[in-house]
C-alpha positions, 0 to 999 in steps of 0.5 A, spaced: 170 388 488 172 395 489 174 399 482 178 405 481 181 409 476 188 411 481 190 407 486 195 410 491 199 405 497 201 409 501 198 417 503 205 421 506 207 426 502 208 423 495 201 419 496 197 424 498 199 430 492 197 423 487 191 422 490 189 430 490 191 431 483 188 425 480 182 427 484 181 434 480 183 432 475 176 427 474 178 421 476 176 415 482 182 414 487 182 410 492 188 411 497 191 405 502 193 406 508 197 401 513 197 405 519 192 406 524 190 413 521 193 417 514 199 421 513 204 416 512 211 415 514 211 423 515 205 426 519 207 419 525 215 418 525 218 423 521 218 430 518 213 433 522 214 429 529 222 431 528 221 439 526 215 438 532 220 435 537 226 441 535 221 446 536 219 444 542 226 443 545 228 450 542 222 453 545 223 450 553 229 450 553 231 457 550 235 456 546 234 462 541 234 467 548 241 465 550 245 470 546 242 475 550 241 471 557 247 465 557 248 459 556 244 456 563 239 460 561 232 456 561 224 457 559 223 451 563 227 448 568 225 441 568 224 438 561 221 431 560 218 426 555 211 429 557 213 436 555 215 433 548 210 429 547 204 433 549 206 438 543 207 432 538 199 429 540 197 436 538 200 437 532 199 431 529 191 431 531 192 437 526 196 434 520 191 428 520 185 433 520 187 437 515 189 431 510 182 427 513 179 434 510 183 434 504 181 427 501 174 429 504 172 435 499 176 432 493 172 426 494 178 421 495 176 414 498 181 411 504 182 404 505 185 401 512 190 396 511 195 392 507 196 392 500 199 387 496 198 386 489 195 379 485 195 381 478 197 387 473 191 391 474 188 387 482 191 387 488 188 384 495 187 388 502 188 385 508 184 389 513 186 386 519 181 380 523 181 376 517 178 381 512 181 382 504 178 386 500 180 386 492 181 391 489 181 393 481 184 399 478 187 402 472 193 405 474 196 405 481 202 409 485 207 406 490 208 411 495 210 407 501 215 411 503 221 407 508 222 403 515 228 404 519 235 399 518 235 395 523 240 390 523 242 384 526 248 386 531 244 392 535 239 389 540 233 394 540 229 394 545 224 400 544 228 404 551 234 404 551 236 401 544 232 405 539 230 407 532 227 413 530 221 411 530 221 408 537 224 415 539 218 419 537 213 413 539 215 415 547 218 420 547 224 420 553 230 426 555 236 421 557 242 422 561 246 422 555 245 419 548 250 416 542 246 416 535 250 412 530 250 415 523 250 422 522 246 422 517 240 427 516 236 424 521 242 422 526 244 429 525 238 432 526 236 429 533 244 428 535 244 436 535 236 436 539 238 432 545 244 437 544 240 443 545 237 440 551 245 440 554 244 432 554 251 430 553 251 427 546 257 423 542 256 422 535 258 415 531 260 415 524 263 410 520 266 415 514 271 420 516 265 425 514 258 427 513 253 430 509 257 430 503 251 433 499 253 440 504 258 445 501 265 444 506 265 450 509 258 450 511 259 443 514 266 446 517 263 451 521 257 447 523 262 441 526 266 447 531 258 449 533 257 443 536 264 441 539 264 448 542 257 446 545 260 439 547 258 434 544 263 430 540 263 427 535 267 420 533 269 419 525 272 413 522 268 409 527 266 403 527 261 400 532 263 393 532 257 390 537 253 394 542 251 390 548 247 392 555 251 393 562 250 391 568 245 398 569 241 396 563 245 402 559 247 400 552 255 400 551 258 401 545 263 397 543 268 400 537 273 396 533 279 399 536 276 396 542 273 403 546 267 403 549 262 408 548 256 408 555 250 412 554 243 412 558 240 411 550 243 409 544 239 411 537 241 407 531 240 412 524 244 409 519 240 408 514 232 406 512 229 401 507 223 402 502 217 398 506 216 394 499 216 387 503 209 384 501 207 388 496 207 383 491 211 386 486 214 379 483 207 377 481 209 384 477 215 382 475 218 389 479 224 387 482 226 393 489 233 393 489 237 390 496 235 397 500 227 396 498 227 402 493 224 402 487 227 405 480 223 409 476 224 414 470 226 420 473 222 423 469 215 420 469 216 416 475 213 409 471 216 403 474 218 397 469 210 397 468 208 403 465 201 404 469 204 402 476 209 409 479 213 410 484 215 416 488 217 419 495 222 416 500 221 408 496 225 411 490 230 413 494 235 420 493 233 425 495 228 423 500 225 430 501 217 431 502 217 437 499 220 433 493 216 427 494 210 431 493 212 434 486 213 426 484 207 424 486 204 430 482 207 428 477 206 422 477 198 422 477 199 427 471 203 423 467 198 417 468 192 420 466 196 424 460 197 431 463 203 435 460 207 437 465 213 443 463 220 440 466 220 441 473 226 447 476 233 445 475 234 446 483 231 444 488 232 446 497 235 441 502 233 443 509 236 439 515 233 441 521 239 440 525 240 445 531 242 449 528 239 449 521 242 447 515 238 448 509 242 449 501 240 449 493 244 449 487 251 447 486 257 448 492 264 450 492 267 444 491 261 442 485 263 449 481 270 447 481 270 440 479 267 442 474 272 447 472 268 454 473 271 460 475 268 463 480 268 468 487 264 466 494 261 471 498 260 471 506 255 474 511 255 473 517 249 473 520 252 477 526 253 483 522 246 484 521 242 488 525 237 483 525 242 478 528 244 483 533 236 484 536 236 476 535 242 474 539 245 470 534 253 469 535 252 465 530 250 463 522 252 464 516 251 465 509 256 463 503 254 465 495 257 462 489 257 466 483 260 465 476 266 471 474 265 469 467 256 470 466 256 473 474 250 468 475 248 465 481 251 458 482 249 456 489 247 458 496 248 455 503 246 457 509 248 455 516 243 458 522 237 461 525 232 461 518 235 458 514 230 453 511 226 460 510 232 465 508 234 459 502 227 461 497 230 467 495 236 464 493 232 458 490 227 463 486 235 467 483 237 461 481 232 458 477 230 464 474 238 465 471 239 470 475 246 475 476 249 478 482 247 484 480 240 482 483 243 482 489 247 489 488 241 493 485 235 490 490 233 493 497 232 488 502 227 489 509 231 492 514 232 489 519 232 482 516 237 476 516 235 477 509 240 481 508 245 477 509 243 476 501 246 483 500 251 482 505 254 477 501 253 478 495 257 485 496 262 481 499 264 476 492 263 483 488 269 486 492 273 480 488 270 480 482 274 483 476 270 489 473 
């Protein structure tokens, strides 16, 4: 029987930052791992395969460059499946040896193959041809991440009918594309294919989307995407999707429309990979989604030696955040004291264009009943801008009238997950507008935009 002081299911994000962590600090980790190599949901069918494949398109297709050259201008004519895939193996060879060698130095241990747990302190692992291992530990994560939702009235059939994990399994350039659900995930491919000047039509249930996003950054992001073409259908229900007489999938709306594309991807939602992990011999109960509640602030389970972190906790679903939890998690168990983590953290969505968001938005502050004064930048008034073409982006600033501190920063455009952490460093150190004001920013950067528009909600503010 294998023993280990930490046990890890699970090497994404979460998993690999617990193991890392638990490793320096003196103990036995052995990390198991279900897929063919390690990295998890977010190395083979997420976060890296997505950034990977808008990169590629944003590349060939030349998209940054047509501010300057038009909107038919194109690095690469054709551009197939072949061409986004070739990057993708590349870039997740690397991903993989860097984690490979990670574990190696810190003296992690790998297990390939499914967990399941028999006991408080045991679990079995079966290694595929029969195999089972037992394993023994003295505290264990659960960092499993999620699965896509897929449910019973969407034929998938890995070509025409996908998920998102089948679209980066073989990548494909179709015709034209409808994505159900415009969620982050949704969002994110609807506007890659877009970029590629696939047709596009976007589906969504609610009469909005990304509701975590201030209005107004939302609003200019949906007049980017109809002024390029794609359309976008909200409060609308797919009642079935069926294939034609071609093999196309047809969607069939409950107002009777019926929606034809080459491809259909379905993105409403994913869920927690806990199926036969035996928590109920654990008396751990996920809920109808597969997640796992925890302490938010310890990330214990109902069992106080077995965690959770990552996507299977549900919101927010971030690796950056996921990371901080599996650290968190492996220091708690083996009594570390950790500080409180920051009040605020990013959200980055890499749609096309990014997204990318920290603190409270407009819509939060007066909720809450906060006077307070926006400013806005737009990233054609900066030099930068102008040398880079872009006839687009935005920043909005939130400050306080009352104690002048920044409240929240949202940005639309190229950047903008970068441009986000100067804001964020701002905003959980407390600070005021008039860090803004006194500072000189590198010129010429899209950074200014800080200046910009923090010169712009001063303008208002009462002296």
């Amino acid at each position: 029987m294998d023993a280990s002081d930490f046990v890890v299911i699970g090497s994404g994000p979460a998993g690999r930052r617990a193991a890392v962590q638990a490793a320096k600090l003196g103990h036995s980790v052995l990390v198991i791992e279900s897929g063919l190599r390690v990295g998890g949901v977010s190395v083979h069918t997420g976060t890296i395969p997505s950034k990977t494949m808008r990169e590629t398109v944003l590349n060939l297709s030349g998209w940054r460059e047509r501010g300057f050259y038009g909107r038919a201008y194109r690095v690469k004519q054709e551009i197939g499946g072949g061409d986004l895939g070739a990057r993708l193996t590349k870039t997740l060879e690397h991903e993989i040896e860097v984690l490979e060698h990670q574990f190696q130095r810190n003296g992690v241990r790998t297990l390939g193959g499914t967990a399941r747990f028999t006991g408080p302190h045991t679990l079995v692992v079966s290694c595929g041809e029969g195999e089972e291992r037992t394993v023994a530990f003295e505290r264990a994560l659960i960092s499993v991440g999620t699965v896509p939702f897929r449910p019973d009235n969407i034929p998938f059939n890995g070509t025409s009918i996908v998920d998102s994990d089948d679209i980066v399994a073989t990548p494909k350039v179709p015709r034209s594309l409808t994505v159900i659900g415009a969620g982050v995930i949704g969002v994110e491919y609807a506007t890659i294919f877009s970029a590629l000047d696939v047709p596009v039509t976007l589906i969504e249930p609610r009469g909005s989307f990304l509701d975590f996003i201030d209005r107004e950054i939302i609003d200019d992001f949906v007049h980017q995407l109809r002024d390029r073409g794609m359309t976008i259908r909200l409060n609308t229900t797919v009642a079935s999707v069926e294939l034609d007489d071609g093999g196309w999938p047809v969607c069939v709306l409950e107002d009777g429309r019926r929606i034809r594309s080459e491809m259909l991807l379905y993105t409403a939602g994913r869920m927690g990979a806990t199926t036969g992990l035996g928590l109920d011999t654990l008396g751990i109960e996920p809920d109808k989604r597969g997640r796992i509640a925890v302490d938010p602030a310890t990330f214990q389970t109902a069992v106080p030696h077995i965690y959770a972190a990552g996507d299977v906790i549900g919101f927010p679903s971030l690796a950056s955040t996921s990371m901080e939890q599996g650290r968190i998690a492996a220091c708690h168990a083996f009594g570390l004291p950790m500080p409180p983590a920051p009040q605020y953290f990013p959200y980055g969505i890499y749609a096309v264009p990014e997204i990318s968001t920290v603190g409270m938005s407009e819509e939060e502050v007066r909720e809450r009943g906060i006077p307070c004064e926006c400013g806005i930048a737009r990233f054609r008034e900066t030099s930068r801008g102008h040398i880079m073409g872009l006839n687009a982006g935005m920043m909005k600033m939130i400050f306080s009238i009352k104690t002048r501190r920044l409240l929240g920063v949202h940005i639309i455009g190229e950047g903008a997950t970068e441009l986000i952490h100067i804001g964020q460093a701002v905003l959980n150190l407390h600070g005021t507008i008039d860090y803004f004001i006194e500072n000189a920013f590198n010129y010429p950067t899209l950074a200014e935009a800080y200046k910009i528009a923090a010169l712009d909600a001063w303008n208002r503010m009462p002296r």
